[in-house]
N, C-alpha and C positions, 0 to 999 in steps of 0.2 A: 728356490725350489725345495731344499732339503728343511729349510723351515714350511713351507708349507704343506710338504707331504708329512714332516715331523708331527705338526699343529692336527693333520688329519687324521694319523694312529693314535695320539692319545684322545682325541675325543673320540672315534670311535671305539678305545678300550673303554672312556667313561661308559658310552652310550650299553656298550656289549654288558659292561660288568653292574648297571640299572635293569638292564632285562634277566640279568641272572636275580638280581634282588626283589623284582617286584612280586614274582610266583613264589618265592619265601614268606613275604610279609602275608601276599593273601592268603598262604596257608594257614601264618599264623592268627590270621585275624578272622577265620572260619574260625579255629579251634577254641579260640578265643571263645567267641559267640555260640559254641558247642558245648561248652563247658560249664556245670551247671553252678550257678550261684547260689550261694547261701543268703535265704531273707533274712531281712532284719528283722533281730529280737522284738518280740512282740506282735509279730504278724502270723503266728505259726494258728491255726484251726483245727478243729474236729476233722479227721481223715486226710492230712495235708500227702499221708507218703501211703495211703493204701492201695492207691490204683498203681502210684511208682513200684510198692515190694508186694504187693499181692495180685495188681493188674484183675480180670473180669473171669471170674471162674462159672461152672457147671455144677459143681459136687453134691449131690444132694444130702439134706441134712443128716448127721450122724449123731443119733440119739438127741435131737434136739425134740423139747417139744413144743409145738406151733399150736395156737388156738386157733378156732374158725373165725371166729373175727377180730380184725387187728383195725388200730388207729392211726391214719394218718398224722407223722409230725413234721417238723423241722428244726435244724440247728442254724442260729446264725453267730457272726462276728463282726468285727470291723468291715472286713470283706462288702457285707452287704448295703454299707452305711444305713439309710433310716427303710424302714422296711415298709411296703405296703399291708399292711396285716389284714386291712378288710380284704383283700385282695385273696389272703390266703385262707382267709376262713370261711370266705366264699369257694373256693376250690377244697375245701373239706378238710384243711387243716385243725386241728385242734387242740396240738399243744404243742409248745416248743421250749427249746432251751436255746440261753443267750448266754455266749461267752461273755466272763464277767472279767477275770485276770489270767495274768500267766509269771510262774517263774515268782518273785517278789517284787517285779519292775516292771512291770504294766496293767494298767486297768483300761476297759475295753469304752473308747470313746464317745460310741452308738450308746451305750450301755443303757442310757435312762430312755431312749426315745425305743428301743427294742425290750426293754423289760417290761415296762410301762404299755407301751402299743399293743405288747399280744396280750397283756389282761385289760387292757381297755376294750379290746374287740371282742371278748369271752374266753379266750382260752387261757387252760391251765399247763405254768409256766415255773421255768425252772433256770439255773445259770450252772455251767462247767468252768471249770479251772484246766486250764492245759499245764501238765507239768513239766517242768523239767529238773529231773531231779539234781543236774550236775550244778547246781546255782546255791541253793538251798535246801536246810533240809523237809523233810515232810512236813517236820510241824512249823514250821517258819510259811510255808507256802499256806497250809491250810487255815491260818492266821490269819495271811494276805488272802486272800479269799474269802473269807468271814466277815475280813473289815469291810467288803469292798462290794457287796451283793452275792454275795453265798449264802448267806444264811438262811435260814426257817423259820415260818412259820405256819402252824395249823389252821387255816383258813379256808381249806379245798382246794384251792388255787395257786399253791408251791408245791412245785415240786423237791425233790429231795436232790441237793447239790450234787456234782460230777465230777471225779476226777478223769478227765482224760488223760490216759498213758499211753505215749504210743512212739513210734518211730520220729528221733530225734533231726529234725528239721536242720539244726543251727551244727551238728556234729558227729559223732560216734552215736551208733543206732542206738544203742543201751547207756545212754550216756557217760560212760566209761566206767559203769557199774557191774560187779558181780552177779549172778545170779539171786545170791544169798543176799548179795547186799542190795538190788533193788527192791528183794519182797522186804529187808528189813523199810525203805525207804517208805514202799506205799503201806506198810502196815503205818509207821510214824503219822502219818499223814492221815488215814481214817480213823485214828485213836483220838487225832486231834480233831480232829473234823467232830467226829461223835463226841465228843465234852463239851466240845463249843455249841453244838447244837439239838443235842440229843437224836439227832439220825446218821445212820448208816450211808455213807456215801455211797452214790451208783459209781460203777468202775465200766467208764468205756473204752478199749480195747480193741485189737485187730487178734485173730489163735496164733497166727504167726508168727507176729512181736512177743505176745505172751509167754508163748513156748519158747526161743530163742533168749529173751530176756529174762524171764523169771522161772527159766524150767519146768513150765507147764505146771505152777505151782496152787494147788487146791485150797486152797487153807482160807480164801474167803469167801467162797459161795455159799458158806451156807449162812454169812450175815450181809452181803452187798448185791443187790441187784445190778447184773451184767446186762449192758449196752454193748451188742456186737456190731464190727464194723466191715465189712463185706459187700462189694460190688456185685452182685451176681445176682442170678435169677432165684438162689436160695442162698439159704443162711451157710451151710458147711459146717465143721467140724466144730465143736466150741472147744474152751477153753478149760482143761480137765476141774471138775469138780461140779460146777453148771449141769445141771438136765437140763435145764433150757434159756430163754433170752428172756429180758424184759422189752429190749429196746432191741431192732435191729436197724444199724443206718446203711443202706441198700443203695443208694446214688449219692454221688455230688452234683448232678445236674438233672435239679430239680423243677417240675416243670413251670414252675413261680418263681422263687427266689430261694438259696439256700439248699443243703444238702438237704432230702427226706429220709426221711424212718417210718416205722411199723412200728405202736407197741405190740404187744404182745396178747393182747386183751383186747374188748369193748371198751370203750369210754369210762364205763364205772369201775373198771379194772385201773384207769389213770388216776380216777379221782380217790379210788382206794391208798396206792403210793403215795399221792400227796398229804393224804389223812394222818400216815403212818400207823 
C-alpha cells in the first residue's frame, strides 16, 4: 500500500509540475511568434519600415508644391518576382523603377525580366539602390550599383538612378551613424554616383527618417530630386530644403502589383528627368 500510494504522489507531482510548465512554454512561444524578425539581407524594398514608423497620416502639405497633373507609377523588387507590365500599363501606369542592388551583396534577381518588361511595354524606367550604409561606404555602393543596372543613359527612356535611405530593416534605424556622419555617407555616394554617370541621383526618403537621421539636413535639394515616401491622403511635410516632390510613393498596396507613386508632373515632365 505505501508503495502504491508512494508510486501515486509522485506521479501526480510529475503530472501537477507539467501543468505548471505547459502555460510557460505557451507563453513563451506566443512571444516567440510576437517578436519581430529581422529579414534577410537583401530582401529589404522601397518603404519596408514607413507604415511600421510613420503608420497613415492626414497632414496636409506644408509648403510642398503639387502640380495639377501627376503620373501614375510603380516601384518593384524581388518581392514581385516577374511583373505583368502590360497589365500595368493598361491600368495607366507609366513609369517605374526596379530595384537593381543593395548594400554591395546583392543584385536583384527579377532584375532583367522587370527592367526590360516595363520598357518593352512603353514605359520610362529607372532602377534604386537600397542603402545601407553600415556595410559599405557610399562610394563602394554606388559602384555596386553602377556595375549592376544603375546606370544612364540618354535615351528618353531612363530614368535617373535612386538612392534609397530610409529606415534600417536589418538594425539600428540610422545605421549606427551620426548625423554628421550619414549626410557625409549619402554625399560619398552621390558624388560617386554623378562621375560615374553624369547625373544627379534622385534621393527617396521618408521627413521622418530624414529629420531623425541626418538632421533635417538641406544641402541637397537643390542638385537631387526628392522621392517622398508617405502613406496618406497627402504628401505632409518634406524634408528641409525641398519646395516640393518629384516623386511621391503614396501606397504599398497597389491596386496591380507593387507600391505606387505620383510624379509630380504630366508625362513630359517624366520624360524631361530622363532627358536630364
Amino acid at each position: 500500500m505505501r508503495v502504491h500510494r508512494s508510486g501515486t504522489t509522485l506521479a501526480g507531482a510529475a503530472l501537477t509540475a507539467l501543468a505548471l510548465l505547459l502555460p510557460l512554454v505557451g507563453t513563451a512561444g506566443a512571444a516567440d511568434a510576437a517578436a519581430p524578425k529581422t529579414p534577410a539581407r537583401g530582401t529589404a524594398s522601397m518603404g519596408m519600415g514607413v507604415l511600421e514608423h510613420d503608420g497613415r497620416g492626414t497632414t496636409a502639405p506644408a509648403g510642398a508644391s503639387v502640380q495639377a497633373v501627376q503620373t501614375e507609377g510603380v516601384d518593384v523588387s524581388s518581392h514581385q518576382g516577374n511583373v505583368a507590365w502590360a497589365t500595368l500599363w493598361n491600368s495607366g501606369v507609366r513609369w517605374a523603377y526596379v530595384k537593381a542592388t543593395e548594400g554591395t551583396y546583392y543584385k536583384n534577381t527579377y532584375f532583367t525580366q522587370q527592367y526590360n518588361g516595363s520598357y518593352d511595354v512603353g514605359m520610362i524606367r529607372g532602377t534604386y539602390h537600397f542603402a545601407t550604409p553600415d556595410t559599405a561606404s557610399g562610394a563602394a555602393q554606388a559602384d555596386h550599383f553602377v556595375n549592376n543596372g544603375g546606370g544612364w543613359s540618354k535615351d528618353g527612356r531612363t530614368l535617373p538612378g535612386v538612392l534609397d535611405i530610409e529606415w534600417n530593416p536589418y538594425g539600428a534605424t540610422c545605421y549606427g551613424k551620426s548625423q554628421s556622419g550619414m549626410v557625409s555617407w549619402i554625399r560619398d555616394f552621390l558624388n560617386r554616383y554623378k562621375a560615374r554617370t553624369g547625373r544627379d541621383a534622385v534621393i527617396y526618403t521618408a521627413t521622418s527618417w530624414w529629420t531623425q537621421c541626418t538632421g533635417n539636413y538641406s544641402g541637397f535639394a537643390a542638385t537631387n530630386p526628392l522621392w517622398i515616401a508617405r502613406y496618406a491622403s497627402s504628401v505632409g511635410e518634406l524634408p528641409a530644403g525641398w519646395p516640393y516632390y518629384t516623386m511621391w510613393q503614396y501606397t504599398s498596396t497597389g491596386p496591380v502589383v507593387g507600391d505606387h507613386n505620383r510624379f509630380n508632373g504630366d508625362l513630359s515632365r517624366v520624360k524631361a528627368l530622363a532627358n536630364g
